[in-house]
PDB file of N, H, CA, C and O in Angstrom:
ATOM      1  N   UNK A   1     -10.124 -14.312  12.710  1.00  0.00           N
ATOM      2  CA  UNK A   1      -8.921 -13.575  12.997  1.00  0.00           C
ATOM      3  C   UNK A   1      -9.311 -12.173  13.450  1.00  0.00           C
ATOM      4  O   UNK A   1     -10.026 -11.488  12.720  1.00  0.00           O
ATOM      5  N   UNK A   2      -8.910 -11.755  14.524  1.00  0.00           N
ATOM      6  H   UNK A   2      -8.329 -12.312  15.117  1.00  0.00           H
ATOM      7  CA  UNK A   2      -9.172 -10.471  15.170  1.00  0.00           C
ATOM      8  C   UNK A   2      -8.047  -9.195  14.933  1.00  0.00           C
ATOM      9  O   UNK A   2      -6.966  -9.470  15.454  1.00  0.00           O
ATOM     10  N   UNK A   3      -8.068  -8.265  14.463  1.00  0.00           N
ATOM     11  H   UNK A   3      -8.947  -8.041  14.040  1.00  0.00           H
ATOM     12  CA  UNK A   3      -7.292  -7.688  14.585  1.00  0.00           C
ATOM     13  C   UNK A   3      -6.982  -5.928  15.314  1.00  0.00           C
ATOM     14  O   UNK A   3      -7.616  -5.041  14.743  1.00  0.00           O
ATOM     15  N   UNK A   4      -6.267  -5.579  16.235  1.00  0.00           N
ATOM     16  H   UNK A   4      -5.752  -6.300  16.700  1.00  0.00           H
ATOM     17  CA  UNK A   4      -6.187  -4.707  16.925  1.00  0.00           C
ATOM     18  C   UNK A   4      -6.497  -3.611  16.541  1.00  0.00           C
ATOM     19  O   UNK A   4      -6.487  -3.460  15.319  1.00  0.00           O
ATOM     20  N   UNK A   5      -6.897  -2.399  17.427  1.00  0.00           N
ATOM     21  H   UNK A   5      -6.905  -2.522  18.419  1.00  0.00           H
ATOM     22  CA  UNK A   5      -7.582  -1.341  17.221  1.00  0.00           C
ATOM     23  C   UNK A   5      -6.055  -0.450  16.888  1.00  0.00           C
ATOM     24  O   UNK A   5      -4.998  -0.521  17.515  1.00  0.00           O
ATOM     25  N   UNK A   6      -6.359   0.310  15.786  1.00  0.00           N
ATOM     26  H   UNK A   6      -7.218   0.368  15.276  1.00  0.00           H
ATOM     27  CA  UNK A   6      -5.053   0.898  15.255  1.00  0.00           C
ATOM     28  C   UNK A   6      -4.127   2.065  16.503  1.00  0.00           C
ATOM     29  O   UNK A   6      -4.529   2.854  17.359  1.00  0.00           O
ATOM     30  N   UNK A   7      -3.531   1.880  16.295  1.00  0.00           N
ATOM     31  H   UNK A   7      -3.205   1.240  15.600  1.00  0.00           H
ATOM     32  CA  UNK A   7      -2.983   2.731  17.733  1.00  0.00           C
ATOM     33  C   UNK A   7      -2.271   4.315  17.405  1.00  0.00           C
ATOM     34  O   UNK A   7      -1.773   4.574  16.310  1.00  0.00           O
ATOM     35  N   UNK A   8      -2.306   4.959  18.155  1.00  0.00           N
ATOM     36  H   UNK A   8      -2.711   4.748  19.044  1.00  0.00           H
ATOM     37  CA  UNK A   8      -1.909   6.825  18.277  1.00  0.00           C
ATOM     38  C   UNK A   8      -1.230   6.501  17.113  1.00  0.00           C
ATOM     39  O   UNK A   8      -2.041   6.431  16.190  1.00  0.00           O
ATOM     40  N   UNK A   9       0.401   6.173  16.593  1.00  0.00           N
ATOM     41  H   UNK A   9       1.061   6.230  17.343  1.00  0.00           H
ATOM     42  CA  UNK A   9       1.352   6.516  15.896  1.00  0.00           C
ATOM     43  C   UNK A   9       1.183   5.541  14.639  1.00  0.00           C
ATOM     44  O   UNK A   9       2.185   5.425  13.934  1.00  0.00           O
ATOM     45  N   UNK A  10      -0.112   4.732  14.221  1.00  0.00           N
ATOM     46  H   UNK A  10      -0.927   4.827  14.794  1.00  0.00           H
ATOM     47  CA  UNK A  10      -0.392   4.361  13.194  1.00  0.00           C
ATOM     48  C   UNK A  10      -0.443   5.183  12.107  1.00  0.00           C
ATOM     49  O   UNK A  10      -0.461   6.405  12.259  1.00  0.00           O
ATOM     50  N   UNK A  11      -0.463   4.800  11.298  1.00  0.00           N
ATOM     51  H   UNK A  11      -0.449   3.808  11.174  1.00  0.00           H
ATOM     52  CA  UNK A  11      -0.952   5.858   9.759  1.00  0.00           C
ATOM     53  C   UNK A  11      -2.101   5.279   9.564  1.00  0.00           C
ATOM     54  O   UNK A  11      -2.205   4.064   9.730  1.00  0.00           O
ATOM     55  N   UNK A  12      -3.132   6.030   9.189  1.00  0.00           N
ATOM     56  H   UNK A  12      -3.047   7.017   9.055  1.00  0.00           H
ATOM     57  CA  UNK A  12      -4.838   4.855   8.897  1.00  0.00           C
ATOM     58  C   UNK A  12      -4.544   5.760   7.017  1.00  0.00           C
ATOM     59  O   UNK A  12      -3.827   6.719   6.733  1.00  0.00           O
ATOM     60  N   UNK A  13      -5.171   5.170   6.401  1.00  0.00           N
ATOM     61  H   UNK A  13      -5.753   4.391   6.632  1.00  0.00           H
ATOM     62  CA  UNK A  13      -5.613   5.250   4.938  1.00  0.00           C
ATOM     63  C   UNK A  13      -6.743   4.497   4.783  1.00  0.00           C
ATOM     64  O   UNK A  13      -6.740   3.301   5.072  1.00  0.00           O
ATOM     65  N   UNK A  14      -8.074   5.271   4.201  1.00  0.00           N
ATOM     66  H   UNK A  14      -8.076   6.243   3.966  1.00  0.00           H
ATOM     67  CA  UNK A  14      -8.941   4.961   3.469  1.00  0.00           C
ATOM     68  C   UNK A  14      -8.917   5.236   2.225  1.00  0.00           C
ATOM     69  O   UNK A  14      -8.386   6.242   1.755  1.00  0.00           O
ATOM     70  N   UNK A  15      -9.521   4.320   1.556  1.00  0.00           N
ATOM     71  H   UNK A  15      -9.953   3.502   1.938  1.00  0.00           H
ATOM     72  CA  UNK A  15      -9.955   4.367   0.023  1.00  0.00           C
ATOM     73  C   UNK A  15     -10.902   3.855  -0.652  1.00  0.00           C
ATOM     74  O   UNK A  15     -10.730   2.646  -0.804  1.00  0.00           O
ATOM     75  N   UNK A  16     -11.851   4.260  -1.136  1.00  0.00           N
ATOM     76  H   UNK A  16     -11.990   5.243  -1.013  1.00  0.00           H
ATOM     77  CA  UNK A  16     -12.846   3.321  -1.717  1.00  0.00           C
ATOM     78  C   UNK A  16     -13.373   2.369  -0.663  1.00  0.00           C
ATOM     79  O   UNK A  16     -13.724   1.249  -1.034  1.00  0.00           O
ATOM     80  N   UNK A  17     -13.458   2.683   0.543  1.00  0.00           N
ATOM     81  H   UNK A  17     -13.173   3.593   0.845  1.00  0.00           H
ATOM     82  CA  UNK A  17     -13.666   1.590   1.523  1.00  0.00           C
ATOM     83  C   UNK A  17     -13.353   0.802   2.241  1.00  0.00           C
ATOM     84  O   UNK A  17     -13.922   0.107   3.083  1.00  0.00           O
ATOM     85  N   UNK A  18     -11.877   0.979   1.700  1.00  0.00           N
ATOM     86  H   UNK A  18     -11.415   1.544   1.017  1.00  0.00           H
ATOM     87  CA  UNK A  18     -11.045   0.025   2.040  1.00  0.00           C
ATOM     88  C   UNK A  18      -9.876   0.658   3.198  1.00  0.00           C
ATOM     89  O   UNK A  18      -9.117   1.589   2.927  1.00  0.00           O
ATOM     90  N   UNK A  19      -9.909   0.062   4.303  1.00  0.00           N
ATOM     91  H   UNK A  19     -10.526  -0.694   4.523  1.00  0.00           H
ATOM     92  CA  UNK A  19      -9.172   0.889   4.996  1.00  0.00           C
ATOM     93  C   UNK A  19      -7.646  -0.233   5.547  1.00  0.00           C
ATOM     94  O   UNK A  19      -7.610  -1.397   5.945  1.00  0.00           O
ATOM     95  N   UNK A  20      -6.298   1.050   5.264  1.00  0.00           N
ATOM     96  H   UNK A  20      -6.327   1.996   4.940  1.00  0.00           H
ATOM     97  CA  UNK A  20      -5.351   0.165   5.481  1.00  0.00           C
ATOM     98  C   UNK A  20      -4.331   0.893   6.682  1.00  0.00           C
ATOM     99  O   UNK A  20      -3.824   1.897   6.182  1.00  0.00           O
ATOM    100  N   UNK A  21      -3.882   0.691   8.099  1.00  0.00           N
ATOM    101  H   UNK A  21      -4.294  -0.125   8.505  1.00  0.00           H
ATOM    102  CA  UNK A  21      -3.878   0.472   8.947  1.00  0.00           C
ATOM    103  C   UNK A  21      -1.886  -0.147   9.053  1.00  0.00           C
ATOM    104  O   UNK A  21      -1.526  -1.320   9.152  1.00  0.00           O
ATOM    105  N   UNK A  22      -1.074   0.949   8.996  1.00  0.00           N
ATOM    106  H   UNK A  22      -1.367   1.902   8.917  1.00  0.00           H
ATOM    107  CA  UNK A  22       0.207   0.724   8.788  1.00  0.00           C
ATOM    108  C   UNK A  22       1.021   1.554  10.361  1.00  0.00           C
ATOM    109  O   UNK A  22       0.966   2.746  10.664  1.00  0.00           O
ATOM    110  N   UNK A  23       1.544   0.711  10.918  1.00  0.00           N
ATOM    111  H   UNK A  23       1.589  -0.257  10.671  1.00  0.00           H
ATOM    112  CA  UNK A  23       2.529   0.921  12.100  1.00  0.00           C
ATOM    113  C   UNK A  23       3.632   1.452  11.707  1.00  0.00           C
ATOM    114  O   UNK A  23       4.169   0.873  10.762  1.00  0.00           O
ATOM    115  N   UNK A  24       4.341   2.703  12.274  1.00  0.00           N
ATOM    116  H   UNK A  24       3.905   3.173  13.042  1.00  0.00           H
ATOM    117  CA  UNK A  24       5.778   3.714  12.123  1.00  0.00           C
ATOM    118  C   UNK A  24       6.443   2.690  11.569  1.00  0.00           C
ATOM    119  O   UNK A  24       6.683   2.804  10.367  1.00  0.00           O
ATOM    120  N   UNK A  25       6.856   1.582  12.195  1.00  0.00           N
ATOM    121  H   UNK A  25       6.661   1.489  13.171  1.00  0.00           H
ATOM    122  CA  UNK A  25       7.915   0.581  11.621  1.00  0.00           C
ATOM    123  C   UNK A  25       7.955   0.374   9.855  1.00  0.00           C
ATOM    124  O   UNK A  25       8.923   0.347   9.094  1.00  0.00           O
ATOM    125  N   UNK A  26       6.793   0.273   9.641  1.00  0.00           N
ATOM    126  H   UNK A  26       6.007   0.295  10.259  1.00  0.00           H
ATOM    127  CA  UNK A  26       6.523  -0.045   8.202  1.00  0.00           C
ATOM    128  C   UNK A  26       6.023   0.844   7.857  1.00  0.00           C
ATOM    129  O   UNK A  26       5.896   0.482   6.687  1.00  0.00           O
ATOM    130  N   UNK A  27       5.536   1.910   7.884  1.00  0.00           N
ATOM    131  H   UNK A  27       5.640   2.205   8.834  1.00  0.00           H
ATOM    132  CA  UNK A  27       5.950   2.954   7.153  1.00  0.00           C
ATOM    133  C   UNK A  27       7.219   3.927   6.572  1.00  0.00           C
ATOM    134  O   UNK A  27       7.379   4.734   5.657  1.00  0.00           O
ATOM    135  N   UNK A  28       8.105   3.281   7.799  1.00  0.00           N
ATOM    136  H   UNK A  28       7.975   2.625   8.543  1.00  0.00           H
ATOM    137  CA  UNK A  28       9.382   4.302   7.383  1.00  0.00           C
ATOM    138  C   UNK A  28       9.843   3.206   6.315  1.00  0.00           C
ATOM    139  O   UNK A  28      10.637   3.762   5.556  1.00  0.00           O
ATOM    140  N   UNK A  29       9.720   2.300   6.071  1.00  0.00           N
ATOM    141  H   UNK A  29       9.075   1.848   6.687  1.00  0.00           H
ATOM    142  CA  UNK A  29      10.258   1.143   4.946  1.00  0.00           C
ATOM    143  C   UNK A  29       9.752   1.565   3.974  1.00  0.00           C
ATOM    144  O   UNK A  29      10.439   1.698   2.961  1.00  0.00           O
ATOM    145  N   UNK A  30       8.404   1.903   3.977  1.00  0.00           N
ATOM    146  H   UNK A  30       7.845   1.795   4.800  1.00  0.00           H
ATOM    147  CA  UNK A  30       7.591   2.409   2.898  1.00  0.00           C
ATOM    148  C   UNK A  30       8.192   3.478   2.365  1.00  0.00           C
ATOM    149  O   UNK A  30       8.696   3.450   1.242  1.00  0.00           O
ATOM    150  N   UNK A  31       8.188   4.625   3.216  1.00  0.00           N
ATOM    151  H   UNK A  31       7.778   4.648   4.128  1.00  0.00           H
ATOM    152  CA  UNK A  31       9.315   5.801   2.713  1.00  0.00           C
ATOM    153  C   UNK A  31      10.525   6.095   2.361  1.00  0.00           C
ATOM    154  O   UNK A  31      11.134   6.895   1.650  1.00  0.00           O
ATOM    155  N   UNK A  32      10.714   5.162   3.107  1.00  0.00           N
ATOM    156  H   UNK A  32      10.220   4.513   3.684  1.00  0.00           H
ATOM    157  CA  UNK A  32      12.730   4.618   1.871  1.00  0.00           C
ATOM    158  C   UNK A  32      12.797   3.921   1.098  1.00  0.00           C
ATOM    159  O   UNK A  32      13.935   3.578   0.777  1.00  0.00           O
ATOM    160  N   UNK A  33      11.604   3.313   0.358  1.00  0.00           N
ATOM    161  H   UNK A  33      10.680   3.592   0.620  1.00  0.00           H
ATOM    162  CA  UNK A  33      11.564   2.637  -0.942  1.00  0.00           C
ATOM    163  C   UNK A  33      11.035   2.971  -1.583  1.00  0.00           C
ATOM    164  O   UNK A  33      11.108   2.478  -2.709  1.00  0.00           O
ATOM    165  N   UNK A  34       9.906   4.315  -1.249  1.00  0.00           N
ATOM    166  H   UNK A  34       9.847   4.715  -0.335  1.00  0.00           H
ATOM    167  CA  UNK A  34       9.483   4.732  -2.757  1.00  0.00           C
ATOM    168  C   UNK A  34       8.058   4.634  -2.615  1.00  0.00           C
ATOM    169  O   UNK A  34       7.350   5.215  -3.437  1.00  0.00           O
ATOM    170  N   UNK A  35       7.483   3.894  -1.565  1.00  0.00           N
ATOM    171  H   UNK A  35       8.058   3.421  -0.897  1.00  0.00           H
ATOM    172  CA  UNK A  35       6.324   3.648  -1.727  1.00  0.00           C
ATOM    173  C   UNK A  35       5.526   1.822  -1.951  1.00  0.00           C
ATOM    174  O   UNK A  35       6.320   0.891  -2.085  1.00  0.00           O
ATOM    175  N   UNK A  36       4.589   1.639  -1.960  1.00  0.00           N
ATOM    176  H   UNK A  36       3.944   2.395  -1.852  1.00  0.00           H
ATOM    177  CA  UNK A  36       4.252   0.156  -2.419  1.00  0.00           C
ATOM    178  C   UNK A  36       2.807   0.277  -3.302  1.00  0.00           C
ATOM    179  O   UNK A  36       1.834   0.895  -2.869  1.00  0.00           O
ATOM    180  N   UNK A  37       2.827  -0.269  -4.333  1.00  0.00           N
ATOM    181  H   UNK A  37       3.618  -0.770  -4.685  1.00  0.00           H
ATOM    182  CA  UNK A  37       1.892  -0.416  -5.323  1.00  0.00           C
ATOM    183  C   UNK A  37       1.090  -1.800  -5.408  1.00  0.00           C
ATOM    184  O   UNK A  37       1.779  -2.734  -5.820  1.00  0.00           O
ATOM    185  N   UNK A  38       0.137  -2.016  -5.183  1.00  0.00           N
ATOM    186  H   UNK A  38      -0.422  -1.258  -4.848  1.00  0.00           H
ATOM    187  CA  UNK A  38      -0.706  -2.723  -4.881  1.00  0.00           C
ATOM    188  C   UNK A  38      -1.533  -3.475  -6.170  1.00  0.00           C
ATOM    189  O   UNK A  38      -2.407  -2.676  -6.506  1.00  0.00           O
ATOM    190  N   UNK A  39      -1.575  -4.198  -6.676  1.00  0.00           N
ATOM    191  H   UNK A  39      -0.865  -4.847  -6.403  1.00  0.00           H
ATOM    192  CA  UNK A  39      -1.470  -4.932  -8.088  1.00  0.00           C
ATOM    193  C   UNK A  39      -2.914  -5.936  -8.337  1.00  0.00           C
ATOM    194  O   UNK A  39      -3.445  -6.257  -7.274  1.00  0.00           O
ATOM    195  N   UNK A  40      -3.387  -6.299  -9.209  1.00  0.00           N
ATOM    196  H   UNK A  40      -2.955  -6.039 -10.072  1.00  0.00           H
ATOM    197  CA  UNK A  40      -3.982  -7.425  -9.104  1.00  0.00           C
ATOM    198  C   UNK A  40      -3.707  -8.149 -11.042  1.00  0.00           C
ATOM    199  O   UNK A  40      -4.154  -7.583 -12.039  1.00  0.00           O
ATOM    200  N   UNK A  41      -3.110  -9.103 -11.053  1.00  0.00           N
ATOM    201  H   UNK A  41      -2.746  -9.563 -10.243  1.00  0.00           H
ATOM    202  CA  UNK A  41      -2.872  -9.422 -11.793  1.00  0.00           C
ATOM    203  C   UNK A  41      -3.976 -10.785 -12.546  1.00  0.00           C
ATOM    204  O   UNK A  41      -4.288 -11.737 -11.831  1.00  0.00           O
ATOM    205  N   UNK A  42      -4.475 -10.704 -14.024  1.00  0.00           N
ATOM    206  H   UNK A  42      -4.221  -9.930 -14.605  1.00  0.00           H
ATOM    207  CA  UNK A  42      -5.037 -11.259 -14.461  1.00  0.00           C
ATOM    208  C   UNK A  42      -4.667 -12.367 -15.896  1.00  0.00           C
ATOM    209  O   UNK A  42      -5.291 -12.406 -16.956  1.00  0.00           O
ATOM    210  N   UNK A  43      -3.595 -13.102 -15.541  1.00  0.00           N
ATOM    211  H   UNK A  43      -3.088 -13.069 -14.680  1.00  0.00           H
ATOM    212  CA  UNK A  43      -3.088 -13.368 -16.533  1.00  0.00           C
ATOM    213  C   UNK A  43      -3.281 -14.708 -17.019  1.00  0.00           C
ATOM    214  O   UNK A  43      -4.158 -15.400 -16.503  1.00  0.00           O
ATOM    215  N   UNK A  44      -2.353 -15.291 -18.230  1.00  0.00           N
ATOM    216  H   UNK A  44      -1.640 -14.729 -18.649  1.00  0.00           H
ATOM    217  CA  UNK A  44      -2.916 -16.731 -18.581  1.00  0.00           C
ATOM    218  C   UNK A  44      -1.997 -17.621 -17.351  1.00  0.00           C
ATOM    219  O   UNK A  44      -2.619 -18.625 -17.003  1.00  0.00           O
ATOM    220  N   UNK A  45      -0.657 -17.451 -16.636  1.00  0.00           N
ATOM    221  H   UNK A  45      -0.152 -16.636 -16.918  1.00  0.00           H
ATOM    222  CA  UNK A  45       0.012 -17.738 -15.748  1.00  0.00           C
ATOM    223  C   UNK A  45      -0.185 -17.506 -14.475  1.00  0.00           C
ATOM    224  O   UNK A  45      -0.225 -18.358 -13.588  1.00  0.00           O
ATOM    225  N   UNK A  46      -0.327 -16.211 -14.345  1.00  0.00           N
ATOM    226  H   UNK A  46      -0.294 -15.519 -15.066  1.00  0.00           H
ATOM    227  CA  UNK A  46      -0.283 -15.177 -13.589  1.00  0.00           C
ATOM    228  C   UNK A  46      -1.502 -14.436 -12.742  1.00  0.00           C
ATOM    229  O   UNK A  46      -1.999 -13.377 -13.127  1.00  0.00           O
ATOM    230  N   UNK A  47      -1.858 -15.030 -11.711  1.00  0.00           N
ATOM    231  H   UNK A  47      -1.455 -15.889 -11.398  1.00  0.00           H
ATOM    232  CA  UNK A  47      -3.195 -14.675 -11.235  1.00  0.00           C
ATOM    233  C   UNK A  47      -3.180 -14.390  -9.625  1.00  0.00           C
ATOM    234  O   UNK A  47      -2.995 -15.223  -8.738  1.00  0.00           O
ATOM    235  N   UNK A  48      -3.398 -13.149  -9.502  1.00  0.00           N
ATOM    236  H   UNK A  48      -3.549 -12.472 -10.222  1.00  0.00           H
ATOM    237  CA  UNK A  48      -3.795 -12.881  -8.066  1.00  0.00           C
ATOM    238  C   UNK A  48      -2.811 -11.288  -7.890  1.00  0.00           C
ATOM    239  O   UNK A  48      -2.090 -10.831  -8.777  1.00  0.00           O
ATOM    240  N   UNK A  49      -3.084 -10.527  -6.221  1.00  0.00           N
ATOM    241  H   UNK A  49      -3.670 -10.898  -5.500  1.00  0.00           H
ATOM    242  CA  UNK A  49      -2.457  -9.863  -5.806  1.00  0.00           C
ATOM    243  C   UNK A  49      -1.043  -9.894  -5.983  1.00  0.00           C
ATOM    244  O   UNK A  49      -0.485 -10.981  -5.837  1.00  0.00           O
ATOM    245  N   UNK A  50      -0.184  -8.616  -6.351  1.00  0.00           N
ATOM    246  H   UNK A  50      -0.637  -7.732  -6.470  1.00  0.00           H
ATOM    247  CA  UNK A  50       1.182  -8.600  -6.082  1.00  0.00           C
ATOM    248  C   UNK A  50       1.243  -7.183  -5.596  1.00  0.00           C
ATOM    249  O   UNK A  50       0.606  -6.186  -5.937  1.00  0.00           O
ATOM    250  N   UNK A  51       2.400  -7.412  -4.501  1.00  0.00           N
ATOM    251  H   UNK A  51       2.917  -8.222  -4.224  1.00  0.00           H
ATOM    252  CA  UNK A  51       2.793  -6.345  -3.929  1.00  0.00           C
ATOM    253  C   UNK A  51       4.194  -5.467  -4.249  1.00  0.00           C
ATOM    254  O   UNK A  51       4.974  -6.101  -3.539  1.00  0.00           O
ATOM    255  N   UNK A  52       4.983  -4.434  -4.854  1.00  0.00           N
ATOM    256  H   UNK A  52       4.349  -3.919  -5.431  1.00  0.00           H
ATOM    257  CA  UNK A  52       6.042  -4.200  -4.785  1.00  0.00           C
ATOM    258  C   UNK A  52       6.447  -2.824  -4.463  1.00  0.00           C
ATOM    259  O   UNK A  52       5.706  -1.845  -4.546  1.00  0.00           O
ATOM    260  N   UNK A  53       7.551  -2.821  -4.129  1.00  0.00           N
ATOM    261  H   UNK A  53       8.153  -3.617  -4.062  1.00  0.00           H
ATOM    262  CA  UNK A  53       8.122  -1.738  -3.290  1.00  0.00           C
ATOM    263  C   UNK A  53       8.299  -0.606  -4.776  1.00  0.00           C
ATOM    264  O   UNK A  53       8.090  -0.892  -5.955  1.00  0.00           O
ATOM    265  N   UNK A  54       8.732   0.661  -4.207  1.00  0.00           N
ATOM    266  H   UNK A  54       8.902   0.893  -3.249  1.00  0.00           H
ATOM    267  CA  UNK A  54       8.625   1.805  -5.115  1.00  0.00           C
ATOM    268  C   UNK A  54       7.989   2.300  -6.075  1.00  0.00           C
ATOM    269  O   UNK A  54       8.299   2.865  -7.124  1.00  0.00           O
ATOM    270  N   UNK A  55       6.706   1.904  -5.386  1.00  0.00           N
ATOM    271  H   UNK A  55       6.455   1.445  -4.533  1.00  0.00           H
ATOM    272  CA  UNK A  55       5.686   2.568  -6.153  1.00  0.00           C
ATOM    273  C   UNK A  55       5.942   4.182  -6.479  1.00  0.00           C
ATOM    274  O   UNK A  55       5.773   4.283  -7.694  1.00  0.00           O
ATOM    275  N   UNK A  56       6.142   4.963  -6.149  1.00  0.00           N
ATOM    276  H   UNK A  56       6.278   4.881  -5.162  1.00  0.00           H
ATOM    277  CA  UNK A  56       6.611   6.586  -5.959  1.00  0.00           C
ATOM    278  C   UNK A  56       6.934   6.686  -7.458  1.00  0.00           C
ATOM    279  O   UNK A  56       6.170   7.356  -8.153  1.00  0.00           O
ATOM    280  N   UNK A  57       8.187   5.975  -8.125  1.00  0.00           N
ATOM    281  H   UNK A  57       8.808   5.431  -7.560  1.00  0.00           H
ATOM    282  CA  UNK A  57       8.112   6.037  -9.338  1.00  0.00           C
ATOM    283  C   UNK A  57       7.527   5.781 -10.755  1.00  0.00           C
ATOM    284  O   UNK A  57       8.008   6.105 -11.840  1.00  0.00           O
ATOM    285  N   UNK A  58       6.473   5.178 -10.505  1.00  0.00           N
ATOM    286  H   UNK A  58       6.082   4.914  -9.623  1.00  0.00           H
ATOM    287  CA  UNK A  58       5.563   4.422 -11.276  1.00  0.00           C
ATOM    288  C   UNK A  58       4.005   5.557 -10.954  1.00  0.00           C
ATOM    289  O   UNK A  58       2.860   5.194 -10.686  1.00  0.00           O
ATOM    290  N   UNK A  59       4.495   6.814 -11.098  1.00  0.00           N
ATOM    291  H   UNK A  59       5.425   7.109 -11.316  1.00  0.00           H
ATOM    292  CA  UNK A  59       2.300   7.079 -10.486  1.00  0.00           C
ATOM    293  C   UNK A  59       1.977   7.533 -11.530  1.00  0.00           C
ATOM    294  O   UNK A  59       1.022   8.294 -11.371  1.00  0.00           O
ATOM    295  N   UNK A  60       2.358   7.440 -12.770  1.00  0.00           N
ATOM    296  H   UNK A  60       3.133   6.822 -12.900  1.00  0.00           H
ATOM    297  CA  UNK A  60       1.828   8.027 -13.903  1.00  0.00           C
ATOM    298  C   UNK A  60       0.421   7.164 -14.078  1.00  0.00           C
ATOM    299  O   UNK A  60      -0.413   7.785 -14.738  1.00  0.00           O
ATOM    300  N   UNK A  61       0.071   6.102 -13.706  1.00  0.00           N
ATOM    301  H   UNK A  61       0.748   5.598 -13.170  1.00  0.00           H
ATOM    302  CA  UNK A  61      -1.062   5.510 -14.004  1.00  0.00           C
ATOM    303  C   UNK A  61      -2.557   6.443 -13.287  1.00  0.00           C
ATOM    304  O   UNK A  61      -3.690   6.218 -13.713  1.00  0.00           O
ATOM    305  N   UNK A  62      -2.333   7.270 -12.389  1.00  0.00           N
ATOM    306  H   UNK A  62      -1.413   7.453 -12.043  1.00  0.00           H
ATOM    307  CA  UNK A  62      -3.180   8.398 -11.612  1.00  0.00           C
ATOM    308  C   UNK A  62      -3.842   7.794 -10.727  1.00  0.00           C
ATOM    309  O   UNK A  62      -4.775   8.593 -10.641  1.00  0.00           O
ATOM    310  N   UNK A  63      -4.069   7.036 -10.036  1.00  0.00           N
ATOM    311  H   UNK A  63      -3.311   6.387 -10.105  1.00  0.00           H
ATOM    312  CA  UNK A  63      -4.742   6.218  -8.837  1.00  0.00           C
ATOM    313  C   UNK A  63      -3.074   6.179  -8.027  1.00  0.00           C
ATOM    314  O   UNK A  63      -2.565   5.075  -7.838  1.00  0.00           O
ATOM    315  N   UNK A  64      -2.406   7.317  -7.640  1.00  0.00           N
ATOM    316  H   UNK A  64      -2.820   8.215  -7.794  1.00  0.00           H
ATOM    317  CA  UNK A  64      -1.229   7.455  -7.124  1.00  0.00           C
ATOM    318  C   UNK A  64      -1.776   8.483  -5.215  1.00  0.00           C
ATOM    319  O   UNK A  64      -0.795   8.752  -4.522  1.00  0.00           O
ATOM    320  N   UNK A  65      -2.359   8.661  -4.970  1.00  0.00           N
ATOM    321  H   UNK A  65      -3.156   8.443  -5.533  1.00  0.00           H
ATOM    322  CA  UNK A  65      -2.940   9.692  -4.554  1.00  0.00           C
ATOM    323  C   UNK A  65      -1.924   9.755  -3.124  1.00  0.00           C
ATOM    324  O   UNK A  65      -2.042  10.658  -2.297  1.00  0.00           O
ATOM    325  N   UNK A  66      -0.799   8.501  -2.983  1.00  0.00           N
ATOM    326  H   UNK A  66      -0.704   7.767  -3.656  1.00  0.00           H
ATOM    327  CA  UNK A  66      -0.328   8.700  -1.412  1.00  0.00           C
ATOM    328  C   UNK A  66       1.518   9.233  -1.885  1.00  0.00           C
ATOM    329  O   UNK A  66       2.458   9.344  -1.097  1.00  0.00           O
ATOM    330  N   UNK A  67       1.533   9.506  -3.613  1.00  0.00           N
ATOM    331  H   UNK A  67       0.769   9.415  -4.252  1.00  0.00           H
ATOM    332  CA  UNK A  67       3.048   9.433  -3.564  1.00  0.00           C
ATOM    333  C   UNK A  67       3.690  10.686  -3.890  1.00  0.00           C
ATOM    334  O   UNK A  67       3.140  11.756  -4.152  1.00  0.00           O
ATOM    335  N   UNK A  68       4.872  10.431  -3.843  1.00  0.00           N
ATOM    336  H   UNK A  68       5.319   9.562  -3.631  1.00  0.00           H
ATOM    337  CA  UNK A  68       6.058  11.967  -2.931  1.00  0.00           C
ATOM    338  C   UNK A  68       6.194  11.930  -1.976  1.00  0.00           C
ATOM    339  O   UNK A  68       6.868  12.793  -1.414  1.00  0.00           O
TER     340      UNK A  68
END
């Protein structure tokens, strides 16, 4: 899977290496919800990535570094 070279009005974010690569469209979603918090869940049910909207209110955990 190939994916395109990020373009002028992208937002780029690095972190730890990890670089994430978000288009105006979805960012302004991002900014009227608060943000998105990025999860990895380890449970007896419950296993893998989850994604949810409004992160902004939740940064007390301190790995918050993109919210307000």
């Amino acid at each position: 899977m190939a994916l395109d070279e990020p373009k002028d009005d992208d937002l780029v974010i690095e972190n730890n290496d990890i670089k994430f690569v978000l288009d105006s469209q979805t960012t302004d979603v991002l900014r009227q919800n608060g943000g998105l918090k990025l999860d990895y869940l380890n449970e007896t049910h419950r296993k893998g990535y989850m994604l949810s909207l409004g992160a902004a209110s939740d940064c007390s955990s301190g790995g918050c570094d993109g919210c307000g």
